[in-house]
C-alpha positions as CSV (number, residue, x, y, z in Angstrom):
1,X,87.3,-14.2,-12.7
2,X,85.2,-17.0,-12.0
3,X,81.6,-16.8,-13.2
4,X,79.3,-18.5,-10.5
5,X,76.2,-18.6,-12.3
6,X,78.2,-20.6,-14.5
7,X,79.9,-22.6,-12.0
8,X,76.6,-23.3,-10.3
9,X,75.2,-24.8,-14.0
10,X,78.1,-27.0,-14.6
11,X,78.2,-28.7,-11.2
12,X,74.2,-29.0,-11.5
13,X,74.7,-30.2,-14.6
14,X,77.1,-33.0,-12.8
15,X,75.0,-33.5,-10.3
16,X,71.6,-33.9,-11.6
17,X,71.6,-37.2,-12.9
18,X,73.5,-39.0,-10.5
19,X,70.9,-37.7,-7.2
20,X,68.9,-40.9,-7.2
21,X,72.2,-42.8,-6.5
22,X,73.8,-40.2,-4.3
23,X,70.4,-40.1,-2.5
24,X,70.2,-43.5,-1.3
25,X,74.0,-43.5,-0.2
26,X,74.8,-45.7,-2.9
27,X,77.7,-43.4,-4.2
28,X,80.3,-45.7,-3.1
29,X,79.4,-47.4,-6.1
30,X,80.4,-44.8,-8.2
31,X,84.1,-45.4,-6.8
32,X,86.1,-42.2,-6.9
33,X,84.5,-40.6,-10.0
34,X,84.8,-36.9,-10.4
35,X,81.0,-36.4,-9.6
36,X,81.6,-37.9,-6.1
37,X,85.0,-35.3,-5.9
38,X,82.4,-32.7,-6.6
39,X,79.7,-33.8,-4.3
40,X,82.1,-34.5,-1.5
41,X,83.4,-31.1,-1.7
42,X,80.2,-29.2,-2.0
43,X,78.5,-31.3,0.7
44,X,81.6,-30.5,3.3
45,X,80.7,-27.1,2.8
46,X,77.0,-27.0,3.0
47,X,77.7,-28.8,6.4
48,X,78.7,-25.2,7.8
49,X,75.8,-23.6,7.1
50,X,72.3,-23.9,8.8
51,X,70.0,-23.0,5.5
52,X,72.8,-25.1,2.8
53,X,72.5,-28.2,5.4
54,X,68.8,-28.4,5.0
55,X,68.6,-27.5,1.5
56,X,71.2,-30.6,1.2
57,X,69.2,-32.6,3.4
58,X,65.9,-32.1,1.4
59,X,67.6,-32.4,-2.0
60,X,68.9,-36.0,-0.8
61,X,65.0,-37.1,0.7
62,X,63.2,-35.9,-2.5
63,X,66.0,-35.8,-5.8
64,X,63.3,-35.4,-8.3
65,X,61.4,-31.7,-6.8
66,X,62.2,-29.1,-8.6
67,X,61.4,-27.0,-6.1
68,X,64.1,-28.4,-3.5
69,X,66.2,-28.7,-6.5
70,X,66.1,-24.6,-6.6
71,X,66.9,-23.9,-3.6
72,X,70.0,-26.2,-3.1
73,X,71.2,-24.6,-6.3
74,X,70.4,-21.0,-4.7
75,X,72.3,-22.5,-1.4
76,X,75.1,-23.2,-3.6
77,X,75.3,-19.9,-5.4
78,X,75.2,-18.1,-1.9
79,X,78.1,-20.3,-0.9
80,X,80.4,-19.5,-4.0
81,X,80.0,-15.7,-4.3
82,X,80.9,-16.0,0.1
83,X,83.6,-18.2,-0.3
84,X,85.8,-17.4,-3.9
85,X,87.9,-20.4,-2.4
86,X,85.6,-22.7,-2.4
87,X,84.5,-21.0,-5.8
88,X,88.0,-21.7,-7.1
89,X,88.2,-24.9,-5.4
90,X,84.9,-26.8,-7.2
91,X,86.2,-24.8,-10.8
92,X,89.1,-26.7,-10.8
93,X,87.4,-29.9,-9.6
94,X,84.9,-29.6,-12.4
95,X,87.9,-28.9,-15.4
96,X,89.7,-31.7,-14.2
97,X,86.6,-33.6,-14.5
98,X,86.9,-32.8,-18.2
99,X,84.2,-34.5,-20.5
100,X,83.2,-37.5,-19.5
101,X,80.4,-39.3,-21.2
102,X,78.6,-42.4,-19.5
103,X,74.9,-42.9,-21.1
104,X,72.8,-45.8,-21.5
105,X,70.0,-46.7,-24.1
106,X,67.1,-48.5,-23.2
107,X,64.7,-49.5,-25.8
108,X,64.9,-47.6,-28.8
109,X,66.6,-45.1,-29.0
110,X,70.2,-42.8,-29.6
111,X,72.7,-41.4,-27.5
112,X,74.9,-38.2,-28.8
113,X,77.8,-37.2,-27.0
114,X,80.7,-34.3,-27.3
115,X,80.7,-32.0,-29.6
116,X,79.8,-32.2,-33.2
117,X,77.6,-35.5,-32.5
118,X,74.5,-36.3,-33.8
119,X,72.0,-38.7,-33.3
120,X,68.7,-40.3,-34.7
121,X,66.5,-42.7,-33.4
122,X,64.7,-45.8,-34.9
123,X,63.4,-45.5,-38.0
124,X,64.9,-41.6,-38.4
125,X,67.0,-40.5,-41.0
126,X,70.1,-37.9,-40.5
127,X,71.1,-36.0,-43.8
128,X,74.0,-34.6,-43.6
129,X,73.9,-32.6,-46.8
130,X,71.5,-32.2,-49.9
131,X,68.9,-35.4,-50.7
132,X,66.8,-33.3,-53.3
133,X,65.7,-36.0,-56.0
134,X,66.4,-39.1,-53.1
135,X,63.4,-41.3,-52.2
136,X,64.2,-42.0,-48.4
137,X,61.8,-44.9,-46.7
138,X,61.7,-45.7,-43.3
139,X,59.4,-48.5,-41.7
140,X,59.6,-52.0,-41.5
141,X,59.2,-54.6,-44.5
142,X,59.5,-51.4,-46.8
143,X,60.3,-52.0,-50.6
144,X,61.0,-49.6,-53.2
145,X,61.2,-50.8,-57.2
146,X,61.1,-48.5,-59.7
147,X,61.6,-51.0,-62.4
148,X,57.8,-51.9,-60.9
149,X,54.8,-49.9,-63.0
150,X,51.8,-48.9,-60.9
151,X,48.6,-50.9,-61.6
């Protein structure tokens, strides 16, 4: 059985980052990604119905309100517990989307991806195990001598 609060998440999850693009019809870019499969598919259905197409329509003028946000993924929730087609449909679509990462880094900063990955960013330090007895400095134009007496 096909949990749709779940579904709803991970197509959300999709989603979310890619609105700004989608919203100003530069998807095209993104080619034939699995996030355009996944929009195309849930936006042919929210076409059907009257309170979906506006909650569509709103998302794609104002991406970033979390309010409109809400209440397409209510719309979309609606739709999948209606439709367990469509419900089965977009599951599929999102497995065979499988994991894939795309992430960019401006400035400083780290990116982790999948499972297991960690990541630290300028200047941090990531202990994977025990550093009891370790001096650990971070900074620029840091020395450490312990040959060196204090004066």
């Amino acid at each position: 059985m096909i949990e749709i609060p779940a579904l709803v998440t991970t197509a959300w999850t999709m989603l979310q980052p890619y609105l700004p693009v989608i919203a100003t019809k530069a998807a095209e870019g993104l080619g034939q990604t699995a996030v355009v499969k996944v929009w195309s598919t849930i936006e042919k259905r929210f076409e059907a119905k009257p309170a979906a197409k506006e909650a569509l329509t709103d998302l794609l003028k104002t991406p970033q309100d979390a309010d409109v946000q809400g209440a397409f993924r209510s719309q979309l929730k609606k739709l999948l517990e209606e439709d367990h087609a469509f419900a089965g449909d977009l599951a599929q679509l999102l497995q065979s989307a499988g994991s894939d990462y795309k992430a960019q880094v401006i400035g400083d900063g780290a990116i982790a991806q999948g499972e297991g990955a960690i990541a630290v960013g300028k200047g941090a330090v990531h202990i994977g195990g025990n550093a009891s007895g370790n001096t650990i400095v971070t900074g620029d134009k840091n020395s450490v001598n312990t040959e060196k007496k204090k004066r």
